[in-house]
N, C-alpha and C positions, 0 to 999 in steps of 0.2 A: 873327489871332484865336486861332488852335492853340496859339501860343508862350506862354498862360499853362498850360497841361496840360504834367504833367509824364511822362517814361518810368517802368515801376516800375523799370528799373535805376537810372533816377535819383533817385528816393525813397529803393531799399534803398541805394544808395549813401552818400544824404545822411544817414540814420541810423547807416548802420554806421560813418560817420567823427565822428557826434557818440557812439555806443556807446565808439570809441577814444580819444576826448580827452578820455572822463571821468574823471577821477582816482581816484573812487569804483568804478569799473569795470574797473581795471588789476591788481587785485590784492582779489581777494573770495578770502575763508571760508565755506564753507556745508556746513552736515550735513545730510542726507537718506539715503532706502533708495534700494540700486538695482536698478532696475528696465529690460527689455526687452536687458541686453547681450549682447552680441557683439562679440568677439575676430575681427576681421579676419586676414585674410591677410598684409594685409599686416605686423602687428603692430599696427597701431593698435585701441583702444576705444574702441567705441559704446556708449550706454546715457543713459538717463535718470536724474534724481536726484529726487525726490518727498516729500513729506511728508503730510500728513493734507489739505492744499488745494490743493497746486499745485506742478508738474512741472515740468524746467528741463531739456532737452536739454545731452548733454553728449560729448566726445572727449576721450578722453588719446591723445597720438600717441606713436609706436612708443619712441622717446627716454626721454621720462618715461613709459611701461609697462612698460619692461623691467626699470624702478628697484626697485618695488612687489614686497615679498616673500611677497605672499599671490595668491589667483586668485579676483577678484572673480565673484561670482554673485546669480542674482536674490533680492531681499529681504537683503541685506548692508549692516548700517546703513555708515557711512563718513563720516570727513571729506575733504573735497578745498580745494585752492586754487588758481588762475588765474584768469584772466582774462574778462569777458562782451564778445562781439561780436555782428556780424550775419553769419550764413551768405548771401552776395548770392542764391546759387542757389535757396533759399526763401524769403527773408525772413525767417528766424525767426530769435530768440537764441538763443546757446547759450554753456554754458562751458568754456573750452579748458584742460584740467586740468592743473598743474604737476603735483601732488604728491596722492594720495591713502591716508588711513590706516586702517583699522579702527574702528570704532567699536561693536562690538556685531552682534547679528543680529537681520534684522527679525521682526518678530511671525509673520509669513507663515513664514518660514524656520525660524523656534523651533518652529512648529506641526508644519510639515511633517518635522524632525528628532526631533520628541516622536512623534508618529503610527509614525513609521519605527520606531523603537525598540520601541516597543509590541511593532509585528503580527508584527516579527520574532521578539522573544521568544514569541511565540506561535504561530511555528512558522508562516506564511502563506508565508513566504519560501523553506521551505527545498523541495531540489532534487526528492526523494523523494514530495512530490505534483508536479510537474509531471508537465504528460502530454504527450506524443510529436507532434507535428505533421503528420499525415500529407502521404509524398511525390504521392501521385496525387489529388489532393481532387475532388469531382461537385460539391459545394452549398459554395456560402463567402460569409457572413453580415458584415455589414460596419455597426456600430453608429459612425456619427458624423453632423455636421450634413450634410440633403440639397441644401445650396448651397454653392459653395466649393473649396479647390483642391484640397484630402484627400479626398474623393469621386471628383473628377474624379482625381485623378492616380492611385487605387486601382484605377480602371473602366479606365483608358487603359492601363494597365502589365500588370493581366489578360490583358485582350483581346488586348494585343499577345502577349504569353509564352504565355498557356493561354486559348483561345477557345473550346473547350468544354466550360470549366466555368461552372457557372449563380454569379450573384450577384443578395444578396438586400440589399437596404439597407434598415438600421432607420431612419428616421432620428431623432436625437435633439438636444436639444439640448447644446452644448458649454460654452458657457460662462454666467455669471449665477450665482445665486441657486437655481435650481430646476435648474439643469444635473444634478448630481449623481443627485436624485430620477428622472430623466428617464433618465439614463444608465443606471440601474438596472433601471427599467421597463422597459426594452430589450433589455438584457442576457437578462430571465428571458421577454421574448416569443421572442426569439432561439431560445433554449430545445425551443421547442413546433416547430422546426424539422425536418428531416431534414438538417442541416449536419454540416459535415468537419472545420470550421477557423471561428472566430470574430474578426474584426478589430475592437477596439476602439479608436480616436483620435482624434486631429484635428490640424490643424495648427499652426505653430505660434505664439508668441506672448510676453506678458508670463509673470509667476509668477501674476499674478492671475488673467490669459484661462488657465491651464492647471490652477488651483486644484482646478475639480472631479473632477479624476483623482487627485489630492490626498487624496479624503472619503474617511474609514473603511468606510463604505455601497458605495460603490462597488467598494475591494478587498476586502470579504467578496464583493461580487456574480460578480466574478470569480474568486476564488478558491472561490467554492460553484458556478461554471457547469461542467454535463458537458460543456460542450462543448469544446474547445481552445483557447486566445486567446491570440490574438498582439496587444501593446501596440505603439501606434503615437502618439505623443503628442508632437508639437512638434517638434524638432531635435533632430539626432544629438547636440549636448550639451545636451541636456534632460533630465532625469532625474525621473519622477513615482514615487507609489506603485504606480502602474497598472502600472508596469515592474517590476517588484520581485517583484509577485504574481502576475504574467501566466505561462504554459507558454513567453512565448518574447516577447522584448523589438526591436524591430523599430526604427530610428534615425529612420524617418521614415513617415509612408502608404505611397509608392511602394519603401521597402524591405518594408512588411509585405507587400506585395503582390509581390515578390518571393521572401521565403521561404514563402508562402504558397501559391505556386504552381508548378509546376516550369517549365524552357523547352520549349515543343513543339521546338523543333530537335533540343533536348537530347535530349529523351523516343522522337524519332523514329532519333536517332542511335545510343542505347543501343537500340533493340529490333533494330536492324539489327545491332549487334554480337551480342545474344543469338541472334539468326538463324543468324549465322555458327558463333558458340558451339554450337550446336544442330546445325547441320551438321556441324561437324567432328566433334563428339561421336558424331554415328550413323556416321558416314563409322569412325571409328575401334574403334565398336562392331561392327559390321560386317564391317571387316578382323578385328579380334580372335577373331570367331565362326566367318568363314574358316579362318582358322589352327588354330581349335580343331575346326573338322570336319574339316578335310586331316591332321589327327593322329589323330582317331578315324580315317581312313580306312586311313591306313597302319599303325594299331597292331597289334601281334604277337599281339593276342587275336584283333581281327576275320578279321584273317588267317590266323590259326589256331585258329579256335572250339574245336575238339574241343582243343584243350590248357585250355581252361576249364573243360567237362565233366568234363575228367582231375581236375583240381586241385579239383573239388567233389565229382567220386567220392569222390578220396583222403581229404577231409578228413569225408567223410560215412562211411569206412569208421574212420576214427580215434575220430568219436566214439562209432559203435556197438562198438567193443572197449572204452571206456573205461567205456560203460555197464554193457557185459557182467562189466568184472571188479568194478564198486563191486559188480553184484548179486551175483556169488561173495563177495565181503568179506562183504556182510551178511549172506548165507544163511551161511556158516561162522561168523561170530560167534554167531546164533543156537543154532545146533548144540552151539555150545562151552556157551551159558548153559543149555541143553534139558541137558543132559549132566548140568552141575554142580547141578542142580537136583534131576535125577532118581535121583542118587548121596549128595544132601543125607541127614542124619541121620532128619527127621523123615519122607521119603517109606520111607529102607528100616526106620523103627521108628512108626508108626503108633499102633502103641497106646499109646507113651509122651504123644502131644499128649493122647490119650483121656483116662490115667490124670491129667493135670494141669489138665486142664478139670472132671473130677469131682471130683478132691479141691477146685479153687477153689469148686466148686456147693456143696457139702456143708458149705464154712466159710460161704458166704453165708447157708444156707439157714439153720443156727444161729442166726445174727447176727439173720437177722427172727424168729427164736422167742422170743428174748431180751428184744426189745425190743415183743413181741405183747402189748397191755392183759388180753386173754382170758386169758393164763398166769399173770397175776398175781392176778387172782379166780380162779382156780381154785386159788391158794394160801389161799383164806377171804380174801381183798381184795373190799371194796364200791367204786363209786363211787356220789355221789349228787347228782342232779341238781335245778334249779330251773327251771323253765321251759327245759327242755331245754339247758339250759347247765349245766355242770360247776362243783360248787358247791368255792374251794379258801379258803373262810374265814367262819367263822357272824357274821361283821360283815354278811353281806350277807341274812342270815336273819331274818325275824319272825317272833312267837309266832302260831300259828294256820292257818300257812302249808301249803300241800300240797307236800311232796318227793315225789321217787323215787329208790330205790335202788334199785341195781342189782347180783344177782350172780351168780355163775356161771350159775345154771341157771334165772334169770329174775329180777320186777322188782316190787319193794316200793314200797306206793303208802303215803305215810304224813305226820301230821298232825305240825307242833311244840308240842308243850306249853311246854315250860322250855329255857331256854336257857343256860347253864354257860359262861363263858368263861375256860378254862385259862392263869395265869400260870406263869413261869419254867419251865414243863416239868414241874408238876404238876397 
C-alpha cells in the first residue's frame, strides 16, 4: 500500500531532471537587482536576483566569477545568463550563472549613493567631530532589536571580555517601514543615560533588511548623539550610512563589543606591569635620594661648615666696602656741585639778580599804565554807556533814551534828543 508514496528525494529528484531536459531552461537571460550576496571563500557567489514581484536564487561558481570585471553588490541592477535547475538539498530552483554584466544601479543603491554624497558634503563624515571611545567604559548602551543574534552575541562577548561593566538595551526596532523612526527614538532615550559608549546595529542581511541605517533621520541622530557610537550593522562587508557617521565603525555586533570594551586579562595584565613600573620607579627614586644624601654627607661644606661662614663673611665684608665707597662717590660729587654753585656769578653778585628783576617790574608796570582806561579819560576821554554796556556805535541808540557817561572824575546821566549820523569822516 506505501509503494504509491513517494521519497522527497525522489520527487526533487524527478523535477530537477525534468528542470534539466528543458530546453527552455538550458540556457535563460534574465535581468534583475541583486540582492543578499555573498562572496564565498571559496570564490564562488551567492545571491539572489529580483524584480518588483519576484526572486530567483542564484550561484556564479568560482570559474565564471573570476571572469566578471566589476564586484557585485547589493541593489546592482545586472544581466546574467545560465542555466535553471533544482538545488536536491532544498528543493528549490535556482540559476547557475555563466556570465553576468552590469546593467545600471538599483534604485536602493542610487538612493544610498545620493544620501552618501549629500551628508558628506555637509561635513557629517569628517574626522574632526568624531569623538574618542573610551578605553575603560562603566555603562554601555546598546540600541538594536531585543531578539536575535546581535543582542545575544553583544551580551555574550561583554561578559566574556569585561563583566563588570553594566549594559543597557534599548530595544528597537531594525528593520520595516517605522524602523528608522524607532531607531531614533532610541538613540535620543539613550541619551538621558549615564553611558560611556553607545552601540548601534544589528545583524546582518539583504540591502533592504539594512535600509534603515541607510535614513538621513537616523545619521543626523547619530551624528547629533553626545554620546559616543560605535556602528554595528550587518557584515564585515556591509557598508551603511550608520558607518560613515558613527565615532567608530565596528564590522559586526560581536566586533562592536569588542572595541567597545577592553580584555579583563588584558586590563589585569597591564596594571600588573604598571605595578612593576611603579616599583621600579620608587626603588630607583630611592637609590637616587641615597646617593644624593651620601653626597651631602661627605660634602667639603658639611664637613667643614666654618669654611661657609668664611666665604659669607668674606662676601658680606665685600659688599659693605662696595657700599661704602658708592657713598664716598656721591658725597664728593655733591661737594663738587655745593662748590660750583656757591662760586657761581649770581651767589658772589646778588645784587645784579636784584637790579634785573626791578628793571623787568618797572617795564611791566609801564605796560599796565599804558594800556589803564582811567589814563585815557583823564586825557578829556569819555566813555558812554547803555544799560551798562559800552555803547561803540549810535546805530544802536534811540531818540529819548537815558545814557551814561562817564569821566574822569564821575558820571553823566543824560537823555537823547537828536541823533547825527557822520558819513566819510565828517
Amino acid at each position: 500500500m506505501n509503494s504509491k508514496y513517494l521519497t522527497i528525494s525522489a520527487i526533487t529528484r524527478y523535477l530537477k531532471h525534468k528542470f534539466d531536459i528543458d530546453d527552455n531552461l538550458r540556457t535563460v537571460y534574465l535581468k534583475g537587482e541583486i540582492s543578499n550576496f555573498k562572496a564565498h571563500t571559496t570564490g564562488h557567489f551567492y545571491f539572489s536576483l529580483k524584480d518588483e514581484n519576484s526572486k530567483i536564487n542564484a550561484i556564479m561558481f568560482k570559474t565564471n566569477a573570476a571572469k566578471i570585471k566589476f564586484r557585485p553588490i547589493d541593489g546592482m541592477k545586472v544581466l546574467v545568463s545560465g542555466r535553471i535547475s533544482v538545488y536536491e538539498a532544498t528543493g528549490g530552483y535556482q540559476i547557475y550563472v555563466d556570465e553576468m554584466l552590469e546593467d545600471g544601479v538599483g534604485n536602493l543603491y542610487l538612493a544610498y549613493e545620493q544620501l552618501k554624497e549629500k551628508l558628506q558634503k555637509e561635513g557629517l563624515f569628517d574626522n574632526k567631530y568624531k569623538k574618542k571611545i573610551p578605553k575603560i567604559p562603566e555603562n554601555i548602551g546598546v540600541v538594536t532589536a531585543s531578539t536575535g543574534a546581535a543582542i545575544k552575541d553583544i551580551v555574550s562577548t561583554i561578559n566574556a571580555r569585561y563583566p563588570v561593566c553594566n549594559i543597557y538595551l534599548f530595544p528597537a526596532l531594525v528593520q520595516g517601514e517605522l524602523a528608522a523612526i524607532d531607531i531614533v527614538k532610541k538613540i535620543k532615550q539613550a541619551e538621558k543615560y549615564n553611558l560611556d559608549v553607545l552601540i548601534v546595529g544589528r545583524g546582518g542581511g539583504s540591502i533592504e533588511d539594512l535600509w534603515p541605517f541607510n535614513e538621513e533621520i537616523v545619521a543626523h541622530a547619530i551624528f547629533d548623539c553626545t554620546i559616543p557610537v560605535i556602528s554595528a550593522v550587518g557584515h564585515e562587508i556591509d557598508f551603511t550610512i550608520s558607518d560613515f557617521v558613527a565615532d567608530m565603525r565596528a564590522p559586526t555586533p560581536t566586533g562592536a563589543a569588542m572595541v567597545a570594551v577592553p580584555n579583563m586579562v588584558d586590563v589585569k595584565k597591564h596594571i600588573e606591569q604598571l605595578n612593576i613600573r611603579l616599583d621600579n620607579s620608587l626603588k630607583e627614586k630611592l637609590n637616587y635620594q641615597k646617593v644624593f644624601l651620601n653626597n651631602l654627607k661627605n660634602s667639603f661644606i658639611l664637613k667643614n661648615p666654618k669654611m661657609l661662614f668664611e666665604n659669607n663673611k668674606q662676601t658680606l665684608d665685600l659688599n659693605i666696602q662696595k657700599i661704602n665707597n658708592l657713598l664716598k662717590n656721591k658725597i664728593n660729587l655733591k661737594k663738587v656741585e655745593f662748590e660750583h654753585i656757591k662760586n657761581s656769578f649770581i651767589f658772589t653778585n646778588p645784587q645784579v639778580l636784584y637790579e634785573n628783576k626791578k628793571t623787568n617790574l618797572i617795564h611791566i608796570i609801564s605796560q599796565l599804565e599804558a594800556f589803564n582806561p582811567l589814563n585815557v579819560l583823564k586825557r578829556g576821554y569819555s566813555v558812554t554807556y547803555k544799560e551798562d554796556k559800552i555803547l561803540k556805535s549810535i546805530k544802536n541808540i534811540k531818540k529819548d533814551e537815558i545814557l551814561k557817561i562817564k569821566l574822569n572824575d564821575g558820571i553823566i546821566n543824560t537823555k537823547v534828543i537828536d541823533i547825527k549820523e557822520e558819513k566819510n569822516g565828517n
